[in-house]
C-alpha distance (Angstrom), angle and dihedral (degrees) to the residues before:
residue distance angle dihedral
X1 . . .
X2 3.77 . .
X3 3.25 93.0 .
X4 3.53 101.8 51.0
X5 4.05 82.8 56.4
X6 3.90 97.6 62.1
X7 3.76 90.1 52.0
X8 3.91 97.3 49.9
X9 4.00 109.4 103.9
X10 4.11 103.5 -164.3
X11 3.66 87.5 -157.6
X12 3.87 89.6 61.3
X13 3.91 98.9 40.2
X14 3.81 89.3 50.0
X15 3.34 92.2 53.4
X16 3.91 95.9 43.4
X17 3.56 85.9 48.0
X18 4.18 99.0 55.4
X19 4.25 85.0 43.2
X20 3.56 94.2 45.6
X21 4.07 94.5 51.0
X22 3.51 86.7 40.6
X23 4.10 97.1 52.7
X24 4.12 88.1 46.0
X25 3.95 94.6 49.0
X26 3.99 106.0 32.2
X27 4.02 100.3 38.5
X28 3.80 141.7 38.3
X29 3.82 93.2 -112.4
X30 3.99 108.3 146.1
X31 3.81 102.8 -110.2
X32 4.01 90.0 -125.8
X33 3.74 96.1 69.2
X34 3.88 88.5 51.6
X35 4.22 97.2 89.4
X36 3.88 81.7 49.2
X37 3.91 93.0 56.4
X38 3.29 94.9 42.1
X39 3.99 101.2 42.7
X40 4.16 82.7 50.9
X41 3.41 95.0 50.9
X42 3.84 90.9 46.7
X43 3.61 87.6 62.1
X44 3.86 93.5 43.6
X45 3.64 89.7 58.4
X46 3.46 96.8 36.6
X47 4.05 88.4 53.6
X48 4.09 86.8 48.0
X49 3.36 96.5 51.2
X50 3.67 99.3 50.2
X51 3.76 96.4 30.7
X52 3.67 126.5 166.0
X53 3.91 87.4 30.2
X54 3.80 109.9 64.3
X55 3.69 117.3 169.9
X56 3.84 131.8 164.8
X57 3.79 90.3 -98.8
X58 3.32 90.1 59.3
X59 3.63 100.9 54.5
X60 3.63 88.8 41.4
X61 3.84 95.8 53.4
X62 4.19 84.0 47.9
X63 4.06 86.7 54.4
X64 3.73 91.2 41.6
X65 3.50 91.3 44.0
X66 4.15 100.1 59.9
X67 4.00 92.7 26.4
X68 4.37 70.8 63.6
X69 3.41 94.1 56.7
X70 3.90 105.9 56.7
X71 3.69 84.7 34.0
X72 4.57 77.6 56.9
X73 3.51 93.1 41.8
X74 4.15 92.9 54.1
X75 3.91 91.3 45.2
X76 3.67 91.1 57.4
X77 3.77 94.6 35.9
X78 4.13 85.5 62.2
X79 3.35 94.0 40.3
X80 3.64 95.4 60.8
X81 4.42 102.6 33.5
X82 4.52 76.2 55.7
X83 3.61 91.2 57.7
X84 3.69 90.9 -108.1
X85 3.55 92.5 -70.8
């Protein structure tokens, strides 16, 4: 799990994270291809951010990055339909 940690860019999950809820509650995008959008436009940003030098660790911390987000958004979606408990 440490590993997953020092690829995880806060900027990028945030970011994921606001597009993500936005796509599932604004349009009629299935909610299966939702980890894909996100996970590309992890990358995307991750690639724009760090742009000219693009390395695999870079494109994996921009797939780690959104995969983080929906992974977020489920966390917090439990926490709250348990009562927070």
């Amino acid at each position: 799990m440490e590993m997953f940690s020092t690829y995880i860019i806060p900027v990028i999950v945030g970011i994921c994270l606001i597009v993500g809820y936005i796509v599932k509650n604004f349009t009629s995008a299935e909610n299966k291809f939702i980890p894909a959008m996100v996970t590309v436009l992890g990358v995307a940003l991750a690639i724009w951010m760090n742009w000219p030098t693009i390395t695999p660790e870079i494109i994996l911390g921009g797939a780690v990055s959104g995969l983080a987000s929906t992974g977020m958004h489920q966390m917090f979606k439990q926490w709250i339909d348990n009562g927070g408990k």
